[in-house]
N, C-alpha and C positions, 0 to 999 in steps of 0.2 A: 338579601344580596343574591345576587344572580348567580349558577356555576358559572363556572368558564370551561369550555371544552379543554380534554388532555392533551397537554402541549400548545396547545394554544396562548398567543401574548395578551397580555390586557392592553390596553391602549392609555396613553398617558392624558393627562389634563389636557395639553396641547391638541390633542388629537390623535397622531402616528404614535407606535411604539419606535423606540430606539434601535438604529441599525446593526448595531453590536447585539443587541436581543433577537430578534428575527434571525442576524446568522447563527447564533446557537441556537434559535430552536429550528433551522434545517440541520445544521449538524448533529444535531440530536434524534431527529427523525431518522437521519441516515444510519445511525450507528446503531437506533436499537429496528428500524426495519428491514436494516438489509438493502434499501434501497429508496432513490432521490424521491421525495414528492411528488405528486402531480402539479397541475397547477391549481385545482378547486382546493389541496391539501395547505396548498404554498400559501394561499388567503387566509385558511382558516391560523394554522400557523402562527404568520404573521400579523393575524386582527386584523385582515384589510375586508371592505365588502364588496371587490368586483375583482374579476378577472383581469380586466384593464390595467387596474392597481398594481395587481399582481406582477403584469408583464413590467412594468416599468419598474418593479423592483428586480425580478429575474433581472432585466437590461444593465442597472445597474452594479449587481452583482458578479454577471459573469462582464463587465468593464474591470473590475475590480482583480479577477482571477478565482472568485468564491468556489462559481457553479462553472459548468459547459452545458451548450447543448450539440450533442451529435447528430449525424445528417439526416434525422427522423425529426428533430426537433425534441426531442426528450432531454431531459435535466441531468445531467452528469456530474460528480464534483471537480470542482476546480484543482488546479495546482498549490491553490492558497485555504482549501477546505479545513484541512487538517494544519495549518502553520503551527508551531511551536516555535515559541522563543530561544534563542541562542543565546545563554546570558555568560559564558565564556569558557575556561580551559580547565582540567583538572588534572594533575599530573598522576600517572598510571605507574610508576616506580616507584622513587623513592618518596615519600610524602614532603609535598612542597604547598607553596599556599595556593588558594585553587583562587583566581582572577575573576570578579566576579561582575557582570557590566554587561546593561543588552548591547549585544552587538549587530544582531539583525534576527530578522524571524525567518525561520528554517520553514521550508517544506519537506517535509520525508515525501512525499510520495515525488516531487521534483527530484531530488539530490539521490533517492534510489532508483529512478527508473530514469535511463537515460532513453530510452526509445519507449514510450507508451503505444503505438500501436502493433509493436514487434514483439512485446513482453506479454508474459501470464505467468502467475503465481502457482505451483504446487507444494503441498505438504510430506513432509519429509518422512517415509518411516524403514527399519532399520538402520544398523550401527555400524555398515561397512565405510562409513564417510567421517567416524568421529572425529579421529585424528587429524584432519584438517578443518574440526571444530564445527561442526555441521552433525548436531544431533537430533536425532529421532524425537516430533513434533516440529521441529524447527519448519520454518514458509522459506523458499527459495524461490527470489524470481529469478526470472527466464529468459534471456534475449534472443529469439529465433534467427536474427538479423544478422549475427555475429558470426564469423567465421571460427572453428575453433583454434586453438594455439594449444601446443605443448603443455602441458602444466595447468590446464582450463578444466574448472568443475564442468563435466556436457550433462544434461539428459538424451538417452541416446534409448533406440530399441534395438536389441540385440537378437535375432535370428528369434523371430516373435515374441522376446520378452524385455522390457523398460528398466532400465537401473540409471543409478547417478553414480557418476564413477569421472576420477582423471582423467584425460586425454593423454592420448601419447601417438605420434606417428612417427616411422622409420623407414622411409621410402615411401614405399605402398601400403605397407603393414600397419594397421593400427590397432591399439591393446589399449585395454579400459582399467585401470588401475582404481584398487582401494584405498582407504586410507583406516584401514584395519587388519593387521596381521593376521586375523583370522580369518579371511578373507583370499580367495587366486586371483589373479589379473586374469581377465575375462578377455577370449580375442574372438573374434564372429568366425563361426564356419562357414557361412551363406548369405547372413544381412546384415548389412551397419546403416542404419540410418541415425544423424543427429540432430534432437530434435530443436536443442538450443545450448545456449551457454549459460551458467549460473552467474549474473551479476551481484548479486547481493545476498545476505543467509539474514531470517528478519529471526527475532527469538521473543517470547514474553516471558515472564517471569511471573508473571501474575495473571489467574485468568481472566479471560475478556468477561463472562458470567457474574463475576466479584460486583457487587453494588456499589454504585458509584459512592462518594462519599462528597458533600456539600458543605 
């Protein structure tokens, strides 16, 4: 019996391998390289033997929302790369019965990122933000886009040095507040730039490292 190259689909009796197969094995490329296939990779992949092939599955796929390609023509994931099922509610209180019934399939990277070309991710470290539940490792995306408001996690740079701190403004005055009592509120002597606003705080509990389990 023949290898079959790593990560690559067998092909079924019929011919094609299954469209549900092919998109897990690009999402799977994605997640352990870091980054989309090519297209010679997108074949092997998906068992196809030409490029041609390939493009009319690419075509497909980003119909669908899978994949993107950006203005270079390179392979980017879709809104739908990552979907997760939404199967319903679980009450956070008092314990009640959790409702349990697909309701639609979620994209996280949709429902957290409300401007994708305006956003970037940084990683969180120290403890002056815990208290508004934002702790050290935690991912914090970013909306550059947004104007800030009162009360708004910013990333700002402060008279040559970068924190993540509250907003607060009072007239002209503006102070960058912690959410750590060990911590001063911080006011710029000579430069405030803000670099964005913190739309969403992402957390894992488990590391991405962890072997999958099948």
């Amino acid at each position: 019996m023949p290898l079959m190259k790593p990560g690559a689909i067998g092909k079924r009796a019929g011919g094609e391998a299954a469209l549900p197969e092919r998109i897990r094995a690009i999402r799977d490329f994605h997640e352990s390289q870091g980054r989309m296939p090519s297209m010679a990779e997108v074949c092997r992949l998906a068992g196809l033997r030409s490029k041609h092939a390939a493009w009319k599955l690419v075509n497909k796929l980003e119909g669908g929302g899978i994949i993107r390609r950006d203005a270079t023509g390179r392979l980017t994931p879709g809104s739908k790369m990552g979907a997760v099922k939404l199967l319903g509610t679980v009450e956070a209180g008092f314990p009640g019965p959790a409702e349990e019934g697909l309701l639609e399939t979620l994209s996280l990277d949709t429902w957290l990122v409300r401007n994708r070309e305006a956003s970037f991710l940084l990683k969180v470290s120290g403890d002056s933000m815990i208290d508004a539940g934002i702790l050290p490792g935690d991912l914090v995306i970013v909306d550059r886009s947004r104007a800030p408001k009162n009360g708004d996690v910013v990333v700002a740079e402060v008279d040559a040095a970068w924190t993540l701190k509250h907003f607060r403004k009072q007239g002209d005055a503006v102070t960058l507040l912690p959410a750590n009592a060990k911590y001063a509120p911080i006011k710029p002597r000579s430069e405030l730039r803000i670099a964005g606003v913190v739309t969403s705080v992402i957390r894992s509990y488990y590391s991405s490292s962890e072997p999958k389990k099948r």
